[in-house]
C-alpha positions in Angstrom: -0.3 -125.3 -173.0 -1.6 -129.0 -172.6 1.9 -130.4 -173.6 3.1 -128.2 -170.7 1.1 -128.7 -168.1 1.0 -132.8 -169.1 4.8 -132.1 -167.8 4.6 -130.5 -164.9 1.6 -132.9 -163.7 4.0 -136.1 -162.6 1.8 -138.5 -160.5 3.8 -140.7 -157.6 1.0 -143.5 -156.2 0.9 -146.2 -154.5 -2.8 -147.5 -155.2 -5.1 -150.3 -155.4 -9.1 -150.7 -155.6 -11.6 -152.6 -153.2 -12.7 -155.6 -154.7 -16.0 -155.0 -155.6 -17.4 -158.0 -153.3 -16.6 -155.1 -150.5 -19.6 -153.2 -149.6 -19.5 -150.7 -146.7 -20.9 -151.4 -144.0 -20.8 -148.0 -142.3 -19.3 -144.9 -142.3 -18.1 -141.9 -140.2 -16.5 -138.7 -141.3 -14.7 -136.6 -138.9 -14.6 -133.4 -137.9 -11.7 -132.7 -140.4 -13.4 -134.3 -142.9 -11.7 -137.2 -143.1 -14.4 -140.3 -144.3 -14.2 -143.8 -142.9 -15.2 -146.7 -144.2 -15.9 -149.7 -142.6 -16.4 -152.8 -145.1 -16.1 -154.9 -141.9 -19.3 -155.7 -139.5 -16.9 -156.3 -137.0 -16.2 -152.2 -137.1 -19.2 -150.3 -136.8 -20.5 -147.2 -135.0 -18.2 -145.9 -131.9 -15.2 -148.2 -133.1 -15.5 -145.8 -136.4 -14.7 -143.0 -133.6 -12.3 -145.2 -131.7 -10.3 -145.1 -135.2 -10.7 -141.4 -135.5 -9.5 -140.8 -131.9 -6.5 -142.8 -132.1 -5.3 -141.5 -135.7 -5.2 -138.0 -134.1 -3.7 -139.3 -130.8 -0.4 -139.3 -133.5 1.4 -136.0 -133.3 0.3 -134.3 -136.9 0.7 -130.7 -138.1 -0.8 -129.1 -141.7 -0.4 -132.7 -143.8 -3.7 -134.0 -141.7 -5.4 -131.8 -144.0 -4.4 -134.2 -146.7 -5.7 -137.2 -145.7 -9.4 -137.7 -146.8 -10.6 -141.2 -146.5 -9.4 -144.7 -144.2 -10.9 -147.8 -145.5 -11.2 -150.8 -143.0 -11.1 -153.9 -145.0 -12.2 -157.5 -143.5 -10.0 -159.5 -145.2 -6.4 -159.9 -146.5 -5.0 -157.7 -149.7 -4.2 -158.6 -153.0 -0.8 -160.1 -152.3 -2.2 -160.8 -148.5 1.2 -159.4 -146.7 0.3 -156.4 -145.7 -1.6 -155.3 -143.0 -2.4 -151.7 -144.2 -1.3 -149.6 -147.3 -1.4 -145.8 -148.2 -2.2 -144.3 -151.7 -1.2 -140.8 -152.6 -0.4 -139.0 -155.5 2.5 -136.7 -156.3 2.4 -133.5 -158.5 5.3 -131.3 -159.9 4.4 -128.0 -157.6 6.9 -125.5 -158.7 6.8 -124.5 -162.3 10.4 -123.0 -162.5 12.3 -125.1 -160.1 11.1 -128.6 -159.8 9.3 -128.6 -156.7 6.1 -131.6 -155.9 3.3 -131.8 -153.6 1.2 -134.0 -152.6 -2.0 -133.4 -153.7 -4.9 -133.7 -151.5 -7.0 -136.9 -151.4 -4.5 -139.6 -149.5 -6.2 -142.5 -148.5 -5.4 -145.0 -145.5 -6.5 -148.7 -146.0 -6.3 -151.2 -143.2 -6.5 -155.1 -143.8 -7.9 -158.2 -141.8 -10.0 -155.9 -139.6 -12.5 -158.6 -139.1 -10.0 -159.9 -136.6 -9.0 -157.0 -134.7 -11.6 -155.7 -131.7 -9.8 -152.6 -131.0 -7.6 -149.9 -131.6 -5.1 -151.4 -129.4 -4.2 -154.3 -132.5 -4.3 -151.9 -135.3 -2.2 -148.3 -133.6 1.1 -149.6 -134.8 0.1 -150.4 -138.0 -2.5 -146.9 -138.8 1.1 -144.9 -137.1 3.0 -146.5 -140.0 0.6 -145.8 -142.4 0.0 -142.1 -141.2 3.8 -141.7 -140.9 4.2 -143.0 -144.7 1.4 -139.3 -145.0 3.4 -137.1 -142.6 6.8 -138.0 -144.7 5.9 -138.3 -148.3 3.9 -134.8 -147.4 7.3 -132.7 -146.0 9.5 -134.4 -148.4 7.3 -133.8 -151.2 7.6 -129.7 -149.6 10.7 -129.5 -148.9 13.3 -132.7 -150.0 11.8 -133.2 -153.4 14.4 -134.7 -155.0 13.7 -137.6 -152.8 11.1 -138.2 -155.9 13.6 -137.3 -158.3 17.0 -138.7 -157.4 16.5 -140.0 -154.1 20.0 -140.5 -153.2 20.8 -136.8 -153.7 17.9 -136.4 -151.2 18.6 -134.8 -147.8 16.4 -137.3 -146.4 18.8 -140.5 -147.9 21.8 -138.7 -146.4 20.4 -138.1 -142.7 19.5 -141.7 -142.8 23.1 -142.8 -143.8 22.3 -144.6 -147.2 25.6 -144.8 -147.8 26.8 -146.9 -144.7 23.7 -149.4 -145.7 24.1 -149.9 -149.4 21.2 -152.0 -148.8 18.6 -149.1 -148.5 17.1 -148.8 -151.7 13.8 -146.5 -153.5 11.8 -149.5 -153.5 11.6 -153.3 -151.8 14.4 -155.3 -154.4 16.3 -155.8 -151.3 13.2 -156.4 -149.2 10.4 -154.4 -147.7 12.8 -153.3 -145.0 15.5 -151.1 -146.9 12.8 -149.3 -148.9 13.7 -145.6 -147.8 10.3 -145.1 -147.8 9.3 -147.6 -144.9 12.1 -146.6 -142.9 10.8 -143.2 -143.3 7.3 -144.3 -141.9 9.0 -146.5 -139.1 11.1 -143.0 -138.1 7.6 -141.6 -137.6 6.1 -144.1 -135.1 9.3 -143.7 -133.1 9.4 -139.3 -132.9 5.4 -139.4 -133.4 3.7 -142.3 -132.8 1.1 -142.3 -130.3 1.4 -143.9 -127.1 -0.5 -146.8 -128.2 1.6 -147.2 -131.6 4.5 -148.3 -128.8 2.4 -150.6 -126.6 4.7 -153.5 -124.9 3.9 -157.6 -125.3 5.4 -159.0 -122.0 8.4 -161.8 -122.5 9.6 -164.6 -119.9 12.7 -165.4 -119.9 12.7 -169.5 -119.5 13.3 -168.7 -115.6 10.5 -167.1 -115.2 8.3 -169.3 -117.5 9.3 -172.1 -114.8 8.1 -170.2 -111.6 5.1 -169.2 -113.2 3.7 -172.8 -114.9 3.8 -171.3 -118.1 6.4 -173.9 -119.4 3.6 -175.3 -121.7 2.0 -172.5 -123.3 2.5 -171.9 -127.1 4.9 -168.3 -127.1 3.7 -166.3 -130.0 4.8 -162.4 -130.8 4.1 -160.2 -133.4 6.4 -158.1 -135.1 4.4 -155.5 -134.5 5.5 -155.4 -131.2 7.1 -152.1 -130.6 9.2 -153.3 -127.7 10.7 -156.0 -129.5 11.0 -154.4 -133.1 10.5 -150.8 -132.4 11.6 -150.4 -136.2 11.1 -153.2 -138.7 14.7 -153.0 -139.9 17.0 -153.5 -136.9 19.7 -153.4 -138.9 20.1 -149.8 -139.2 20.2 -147.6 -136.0 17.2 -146.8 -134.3 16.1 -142.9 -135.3 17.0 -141.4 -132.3 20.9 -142.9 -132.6 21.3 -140.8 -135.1 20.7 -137.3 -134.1 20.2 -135.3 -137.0 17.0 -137.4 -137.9 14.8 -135.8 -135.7 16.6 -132.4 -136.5 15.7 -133.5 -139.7 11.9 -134.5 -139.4 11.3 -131.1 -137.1 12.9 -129.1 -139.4 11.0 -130.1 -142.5 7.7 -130.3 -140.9 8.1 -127.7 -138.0 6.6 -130.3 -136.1 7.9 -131.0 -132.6 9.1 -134.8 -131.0 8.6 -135.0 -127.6 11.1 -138.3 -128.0 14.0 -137.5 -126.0 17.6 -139.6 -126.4 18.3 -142.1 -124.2 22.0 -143.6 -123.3 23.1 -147.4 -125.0 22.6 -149.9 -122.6 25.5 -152.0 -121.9 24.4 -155.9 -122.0 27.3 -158.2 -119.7 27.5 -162.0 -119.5 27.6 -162.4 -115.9 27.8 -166.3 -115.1 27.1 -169.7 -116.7 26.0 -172.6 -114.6 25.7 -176.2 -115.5 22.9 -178.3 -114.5 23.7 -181.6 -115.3 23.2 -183.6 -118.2 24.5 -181.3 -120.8 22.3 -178.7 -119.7 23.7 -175.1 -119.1 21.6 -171.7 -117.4 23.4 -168.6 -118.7 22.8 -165.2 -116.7 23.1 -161.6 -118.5 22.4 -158.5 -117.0 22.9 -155.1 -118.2 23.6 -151.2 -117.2 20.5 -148.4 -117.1 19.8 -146.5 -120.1 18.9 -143.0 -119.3 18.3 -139.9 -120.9 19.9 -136.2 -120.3 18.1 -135.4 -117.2 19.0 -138.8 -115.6 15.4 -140.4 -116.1 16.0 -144.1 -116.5 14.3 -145.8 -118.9 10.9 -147.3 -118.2 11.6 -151.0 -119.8 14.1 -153.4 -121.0 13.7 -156.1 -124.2 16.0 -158.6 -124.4 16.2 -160.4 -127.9 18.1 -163.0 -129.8 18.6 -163.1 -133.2 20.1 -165.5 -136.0 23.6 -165.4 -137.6 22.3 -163.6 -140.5 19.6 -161.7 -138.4 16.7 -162.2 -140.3 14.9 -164.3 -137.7 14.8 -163.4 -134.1 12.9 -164.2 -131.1 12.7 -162.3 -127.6 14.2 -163.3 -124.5 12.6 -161.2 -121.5 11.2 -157.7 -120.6 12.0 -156.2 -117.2 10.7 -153.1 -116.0 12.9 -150.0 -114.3 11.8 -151.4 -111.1 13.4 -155.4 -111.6 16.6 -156.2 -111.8 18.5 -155.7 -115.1 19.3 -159.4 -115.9 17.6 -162.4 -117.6 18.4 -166.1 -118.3 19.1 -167.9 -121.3 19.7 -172.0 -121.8 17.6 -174.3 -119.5 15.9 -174.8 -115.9 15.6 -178.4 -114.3 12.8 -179.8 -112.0 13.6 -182.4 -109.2 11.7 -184.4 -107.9 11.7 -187.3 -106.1 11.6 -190.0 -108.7 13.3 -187.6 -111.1 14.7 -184.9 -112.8 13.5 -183.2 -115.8 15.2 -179.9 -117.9 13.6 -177.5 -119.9 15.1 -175.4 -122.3 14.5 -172.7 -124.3 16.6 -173.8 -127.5 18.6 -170.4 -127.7 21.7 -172.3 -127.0 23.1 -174.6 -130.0 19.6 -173.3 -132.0 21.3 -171.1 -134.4 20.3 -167.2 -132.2 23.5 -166.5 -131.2 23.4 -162.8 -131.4 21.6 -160.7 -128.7 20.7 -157.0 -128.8 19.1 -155.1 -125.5 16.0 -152.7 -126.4 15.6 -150.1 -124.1 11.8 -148.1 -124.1 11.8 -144.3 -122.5 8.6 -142.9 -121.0 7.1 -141.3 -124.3 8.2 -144.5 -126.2 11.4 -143.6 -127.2 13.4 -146.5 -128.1 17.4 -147.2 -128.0 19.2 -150.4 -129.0 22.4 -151.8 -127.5 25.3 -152.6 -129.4 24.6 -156.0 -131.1 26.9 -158.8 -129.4 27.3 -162.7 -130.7 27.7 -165.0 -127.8 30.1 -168.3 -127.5 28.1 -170.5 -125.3 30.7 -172.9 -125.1 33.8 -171.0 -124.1 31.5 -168.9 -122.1 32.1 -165.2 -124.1 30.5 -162.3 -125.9 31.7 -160.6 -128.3 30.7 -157.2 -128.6 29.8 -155.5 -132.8 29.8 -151.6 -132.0 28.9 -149.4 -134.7 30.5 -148.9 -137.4 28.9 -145.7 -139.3 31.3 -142.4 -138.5 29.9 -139.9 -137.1 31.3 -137.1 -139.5 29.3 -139.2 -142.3 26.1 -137.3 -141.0 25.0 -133.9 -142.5 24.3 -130.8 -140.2 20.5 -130.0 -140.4 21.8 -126.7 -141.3 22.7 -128.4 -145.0 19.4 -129.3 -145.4 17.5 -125.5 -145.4 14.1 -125.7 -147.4 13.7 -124.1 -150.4 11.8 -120.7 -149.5 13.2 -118.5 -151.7 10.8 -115.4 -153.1 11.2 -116.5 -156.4 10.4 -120.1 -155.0 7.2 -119.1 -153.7 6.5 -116.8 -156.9 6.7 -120.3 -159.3 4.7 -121.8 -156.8 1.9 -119.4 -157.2 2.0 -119.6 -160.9 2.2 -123.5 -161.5 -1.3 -123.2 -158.9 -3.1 -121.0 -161.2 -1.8 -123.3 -164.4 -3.1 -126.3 -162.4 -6.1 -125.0 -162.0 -6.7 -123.4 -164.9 -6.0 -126.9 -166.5 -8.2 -129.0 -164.0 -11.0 -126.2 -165.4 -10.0 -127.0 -168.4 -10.3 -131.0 -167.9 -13.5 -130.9 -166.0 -15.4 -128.8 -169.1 -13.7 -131.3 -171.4 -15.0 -134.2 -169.3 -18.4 -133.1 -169.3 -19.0 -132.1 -173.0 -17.8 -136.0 -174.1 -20.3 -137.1 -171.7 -23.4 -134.8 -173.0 -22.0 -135.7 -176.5 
């Protein structure tokens, strides 16, 4: 019977401990019983709730029972890259037929939180982290062989895995092909809250001019949803591909509000040259819009590198500006002389632009990716080059509900039990002993 159930109990974690310097400094459990602890004196009291608020202000559905403790850390992790990590465990469910779920006890850890002051700096990161929860939890339900043999997953073939032989079930090809962390970054885009997809304003080198901002240091965070809206932008965006959010509602019976919104069309409208060597290139660009004619609420443009591992954004216009932005340099005359100022896009290696549109409930749409000659004066336009017979119908992906599904279930419940019983007498009579 032990032999057995050693079987069927297979553990999938992601887990590491507090260092034991950490010593909490408060603590708050919510109303669902969720317990958060604050090893930071930077978070204390109402922030606690502030946390609490904003974690629920993500769309959730049964898997919120799940989650029992968030721990806010001051400092850096282990390897000090991430800024938040999610530990769960992973049990074989179904007796008969191979099913897991995730067993109760999930645990949210946020890092460096002696440098954030509010919610605002740490929704993007506690969506991914709750969306790493709300996946692992419906896969584990309903697309278990995501555990088992991933790639035969219904999950890997919604996403395309086969177009991006890149995507892999853990981070050898770096932290953004891990299925997994797609799978989270699908979540802040059909679920996040509102906050999860706050906007970082970007001036163009046009508008950096007129307003005297010419000398200030530009910094942006990745974490900037209107700029990276998913950290792979590699791969389409979840709402270019349809049958993910089929996918996502269907397993979780959990419903988006995210709505599609049309590709943007990005145009190189003029070059001027200012003298000098100097050159001011304008692009604008057609509305996105979704089915009911609703244009989108803002515009991102960004360059990025030949390879496209480094980027850096260009400008963000709302629905209300004009759909253009500049690129290349500005010049100041006066009367003793004139001076240029560029941005370095030009002849700096970013040569590739991409447009980033943002609908009302944060739904987020990409442009074609397009590599610009700035010396002939052209743009070349990449379209995509997935087929769209390559995607399964949502239909092919039915969870597994049959009677005799539900009957194993039932019975590998009462042997888990019976065998945590079981461990918990065994436990305490070597203790007593």
């Amino acid at each position: 019977m032990k032999k057995i159930l050693i079987i069927l109990i297979v553990l999938f974690s992601l887990s590491s401990s507090a260092s034991a310097e950490n010593v909490i400094t408060d603590q708050y459990v919510t109303e669902e019983g969720i317990q958060i602890n604050s090893y930071s004196t930077n978070w204390q009291g109402q922030k606690l709730k502030d946390i609490h608020d904003e974690l629920i202000s993500n769309t959730h559905g049964e898997e919120l029972s799940s989650l029992k403790t968030i721990n806010l850390y001051p400092g850096a992790n282990g390897d000090g890259k991430e800024e938040g990590m999610y530990h769960f465990s992973i049990r074989k469910a179904n007796l008969f037929s191979g099913g897991t779920k995730l067993q109760d006890g999930s645990t949210i850890d946020l890092y460096n939180m002696d440098s954030k002051k509010s919610v605002d700096e740490i929704a993007r990161v506690l969506a991914h982290e709750y969306g790493h929860h709300f996946t692992i939890y419906y896969m584990a339900k309903h697309d278990s062989k995501y555990f088992t043999d991933w790639k035969e997953s219904g999950y890997y073939q919604t996403r395309l895995g086969k177009e991006f032989p890149l995507i892999a079930e853990d981070e050898s090809n770096g932290h953004q092909w891990n299925l997994a962390e797609i799978a989270a970054e699908d979540y802040v885009q059909l679920y996040g809250s509102p906050k999860s997809k706050g906007a970082v304003e970007v001036y163009d080198i046009l508008e950096r001019f007129q307003k005297g901002l010419l000398d200030n240091k530009l910094e942006y965070s990745s974490l900037s949803y209107n700029i990276t809206p998913q950290e792979n932008m590699e791969i389409p965006l979840a709402l270019e591909i349809p049958a993910v959010r089929d996918y996502w509602e269907k397993l979780s019976e959990v419903s988006s509000d995210a709505r599609a919104y049309s590709k943007p069309e990005l145009e190189f409208d003029s070059a001027t040259k200012l003298g000098d060597g100097y050159s001011q290139y304008l692009f604008k660009w057609s509305d996105s819009r979704d089915a009911s004619g609703v244009e989108a609420s803002y515009y991102t443009l960004v360059a990025y590198s030949s390879d496209l591992k480094n980027y850096t954004p260009i400008k963000l216009v709302g629905a209300d500006e004009e759909n253009e932005a500049v690129i290349g340099s500005v010049v100041q005359n006066t009367s003793r002389s004139r001076r240029y100022y560029s941005d370095g896009i030009p002849g700096g290696g970013y040569n590739k632009l991409k447009l980033i549109a943002v609908g009302k409930n944060g739904e987020a749409v990409a442009s074609s990716l397009y590599e610009v000659n700035y010396e002939n004066n052209s743009m070349t336009e990449f379209k995509s080059n997935y087929a769209s017979d390559s995607i399964p119908a949502v239909e092919n992906l039915t969870k597994d509900e049959s009677i005799f599904t539900r009957v194993s279930y039932v019975v590998s419940e009462i042997f888990y039990i019976i065998y945590s019983i079981y461990e918990m007498i065994f436990l305490h009579i070597s203790i007593n002993q």
